[in-house]
VEXGU-550875 format. One line per 4 residues: their letters; for each residue x, z, y of C-alpha. Coordinates in steps of 0.02 Angstrom, whole numbers, always signed. Layout:
BEGIN
A) X,Z,Y | ...
This chain:
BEGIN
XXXX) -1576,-1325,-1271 | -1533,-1126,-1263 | -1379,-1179,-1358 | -1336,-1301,-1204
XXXX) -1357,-1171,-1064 | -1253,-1037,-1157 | -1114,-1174,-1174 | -1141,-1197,-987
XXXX) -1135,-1010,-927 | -964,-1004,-1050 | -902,-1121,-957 | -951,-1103,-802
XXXX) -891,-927,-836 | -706,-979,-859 | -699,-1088,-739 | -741,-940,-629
XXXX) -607,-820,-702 | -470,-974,-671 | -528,-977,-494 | -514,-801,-470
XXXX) -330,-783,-560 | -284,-913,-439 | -323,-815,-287 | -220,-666,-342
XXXX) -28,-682,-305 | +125,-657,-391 | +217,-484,-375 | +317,-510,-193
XXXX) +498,-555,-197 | +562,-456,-40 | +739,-412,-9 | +692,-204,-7
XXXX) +564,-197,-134 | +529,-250,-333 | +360,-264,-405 | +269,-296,-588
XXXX) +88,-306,-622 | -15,-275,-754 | -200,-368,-733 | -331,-346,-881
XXXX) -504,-388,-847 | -628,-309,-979 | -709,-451,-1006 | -709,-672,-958
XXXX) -702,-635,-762 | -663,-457,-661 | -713,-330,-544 | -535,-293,-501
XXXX) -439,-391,-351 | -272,-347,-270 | -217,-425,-106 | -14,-460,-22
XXXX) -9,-485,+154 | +162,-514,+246 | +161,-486,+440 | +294,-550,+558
XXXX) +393,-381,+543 | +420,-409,+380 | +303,-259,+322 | +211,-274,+158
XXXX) +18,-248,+140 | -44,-187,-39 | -232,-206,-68 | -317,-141,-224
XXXX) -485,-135,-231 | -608,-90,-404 | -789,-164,-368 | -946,-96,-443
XXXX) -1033,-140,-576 | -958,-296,-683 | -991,-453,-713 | -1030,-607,-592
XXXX) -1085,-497,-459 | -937,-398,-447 | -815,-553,-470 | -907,-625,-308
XXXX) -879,-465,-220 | -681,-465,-257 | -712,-657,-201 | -776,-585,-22
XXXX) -660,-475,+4 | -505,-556,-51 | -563,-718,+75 | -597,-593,+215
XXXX) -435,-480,+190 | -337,-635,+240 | -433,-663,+420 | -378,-487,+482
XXXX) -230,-453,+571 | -70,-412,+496 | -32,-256,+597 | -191,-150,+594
XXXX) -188,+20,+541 | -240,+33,+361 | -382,+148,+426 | -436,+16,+535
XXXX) -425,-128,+403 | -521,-16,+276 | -657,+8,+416 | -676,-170,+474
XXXX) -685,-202,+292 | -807,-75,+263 | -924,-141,+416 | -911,-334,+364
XXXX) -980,-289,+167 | -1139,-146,+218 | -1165,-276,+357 | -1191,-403,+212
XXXX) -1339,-290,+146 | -1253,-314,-52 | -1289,-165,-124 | -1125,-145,-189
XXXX) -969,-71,-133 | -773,-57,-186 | -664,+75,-201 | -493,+21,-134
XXXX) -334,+91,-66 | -231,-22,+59 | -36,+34,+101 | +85,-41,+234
XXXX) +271,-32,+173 | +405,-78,+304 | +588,-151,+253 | +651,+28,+320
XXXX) +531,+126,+219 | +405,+203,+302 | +247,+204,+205 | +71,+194,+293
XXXX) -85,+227,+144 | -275,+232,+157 | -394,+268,+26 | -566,+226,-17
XXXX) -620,+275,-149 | -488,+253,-277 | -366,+382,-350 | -212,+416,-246
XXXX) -63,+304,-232 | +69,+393,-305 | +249,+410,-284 | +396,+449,-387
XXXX) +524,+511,-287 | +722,+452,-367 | +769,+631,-346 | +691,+656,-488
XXXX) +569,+784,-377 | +383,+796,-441 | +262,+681,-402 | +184,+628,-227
XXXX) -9,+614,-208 | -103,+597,-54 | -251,+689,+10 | -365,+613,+101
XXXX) -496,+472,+57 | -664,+394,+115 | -805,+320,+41 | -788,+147,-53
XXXX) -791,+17,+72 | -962,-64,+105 | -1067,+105,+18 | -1108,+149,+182
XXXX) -1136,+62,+347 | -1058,+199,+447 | -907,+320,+377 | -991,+492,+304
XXXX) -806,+512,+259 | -680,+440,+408 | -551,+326,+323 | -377,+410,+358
XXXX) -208,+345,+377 | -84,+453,+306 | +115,+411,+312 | +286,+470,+194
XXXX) +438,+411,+239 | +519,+336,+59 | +707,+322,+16 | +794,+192,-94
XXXX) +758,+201,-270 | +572,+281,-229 | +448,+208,-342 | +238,+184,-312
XXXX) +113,+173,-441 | -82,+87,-413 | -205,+88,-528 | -395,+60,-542
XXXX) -519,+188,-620 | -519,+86,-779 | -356,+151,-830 | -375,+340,-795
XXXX) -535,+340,-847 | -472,+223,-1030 | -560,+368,-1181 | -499,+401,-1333
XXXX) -611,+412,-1491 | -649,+588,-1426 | -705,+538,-1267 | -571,+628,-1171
XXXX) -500,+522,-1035 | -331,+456,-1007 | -333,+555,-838 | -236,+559,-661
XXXX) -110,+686,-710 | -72,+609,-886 | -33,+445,-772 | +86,+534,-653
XXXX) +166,+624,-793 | +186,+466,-884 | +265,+369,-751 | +377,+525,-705
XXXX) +450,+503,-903 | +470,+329,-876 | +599,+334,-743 | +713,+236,-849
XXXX) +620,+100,-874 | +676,-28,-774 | +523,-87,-621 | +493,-250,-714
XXXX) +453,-164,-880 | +361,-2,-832 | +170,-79,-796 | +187,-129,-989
XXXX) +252,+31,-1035 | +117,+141,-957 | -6,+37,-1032 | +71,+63,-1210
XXXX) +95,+247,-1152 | -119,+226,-1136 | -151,+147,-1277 | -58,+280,-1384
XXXX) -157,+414,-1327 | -338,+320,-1319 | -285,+224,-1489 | -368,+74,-1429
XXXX) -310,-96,-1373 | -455,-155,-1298 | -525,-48,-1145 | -714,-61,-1095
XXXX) -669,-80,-903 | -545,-184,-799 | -373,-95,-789 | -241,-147,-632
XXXX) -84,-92,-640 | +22,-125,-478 | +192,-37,-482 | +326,-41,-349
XXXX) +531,+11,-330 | +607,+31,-132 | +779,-27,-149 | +816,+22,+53
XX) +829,-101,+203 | +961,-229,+179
């Protein structure tokens, strides 16, 4: 009998992580921008989810959220807020999204919250970011100039019913060639046998080496980049990897 009901739960487990690969899209094929994505859930199913959303302008939405916890209750959190990410409008604010977001999970009572970042890119470049929670969305200017991060960030959406930290919209105007890394904690926070983390600025340093790479291969070659330093292949929390090259309005 026990051996019955864990055949079950594998399966029911799989058929849970096919539903949720299902729901997340392909990299968008846009005219001004190039994408590649690197997903790797820790385990059968995930606590990451990422989100494209097109509006009539022709602006691109980015959603990357990082639930707590792990296991089935975090994969049915990423559920909710994938589902509900498509019912708001396509030309909020990212402030505003992150805060109806934020109202529509505490109002649920859960108990458990996602960090997430949402940015608005428009075919003429002007970026529009909002954090939650997550580490900054950074970009790698093709000048070859350091690193951008940005500043400000709230709580992870649905942590609290009301914002102790006000989400904040923040803007950067990018030019062609401009490149934007995503991640989730799990790859910063990836440990080597020491236990010293991978780390923010060992990722922005890392993607500022890599400007050769061409967009389509540089997700895989951070993640080797990681795996170098940790020396492990196999990472005890999801990693996403979203990674993004402005070509300029066509």
């Amino acid at each position: 009998m026990q051996i019955h009901t864990d055949v079950k739960i594998a399966n029911d487990l799989m058929m849970a992580a096919r539903l949720q690969r299902a729901v997340l899209p392909d990299g968008p094929e846009l005219p001004y921008l190039s994408s590649s994505i690197v997903y790797r859930p820790c385990g059968v199913i995930s606590g990451d989810v990422y989100n494209f959303q097109l509006n009539r302008e022709g602006e691109l939405a980015v959603f990357l959220g990082d639930a707590t916890g792990h296991g089935v209750t975090a994969a049915l959190m990423t559920m909710m807020v994938h589902l509900s990410l498509e019912n708001f409008p396509g030309n909020l604010p990212t402030d505003e999204v992150l805060r109806r977001l934020n109202n529509m999970v505490a109002r649920h009572n859960t108990g458990l919250a996602i960090a997430s970042q949402l940015f608005r890119l428009s075919p003429g470049g002007l970026l529009r970011v909002a954090h939650a929670g997550l580490p900054s969305l950074i970009i790698l200017p093709a000048s070859g100039d350091a690193p951008v991060i940005f500043h400000q960030g709230g709580c992870p959406v649905g942590m609290f019913s009301e914002e102790m930290v006000p989400y904040v919209e923040e803007t950067r105007q990018l030019r062609p060639g401009d490149r934007l890394l995503a991640c989730t904690d799990g790859l910063i926070e990836w440990q080597n046998s020491d236990g010293i983390s991978f780390g923010y600025e060992r990722l922005m340093q890392l993607g500022n080496d890599l400007r050769g790479y061409a967009i389509e291969h540089l997700p895989k070659a951070i993640m080797q980049g990681v795996i170098e330093f940790t020396g492990e292949d196999i990472n005890h929390d999801d990693v996403t990897l979203l990674c993004f090259e402005y070509s300029g309005a066509h």
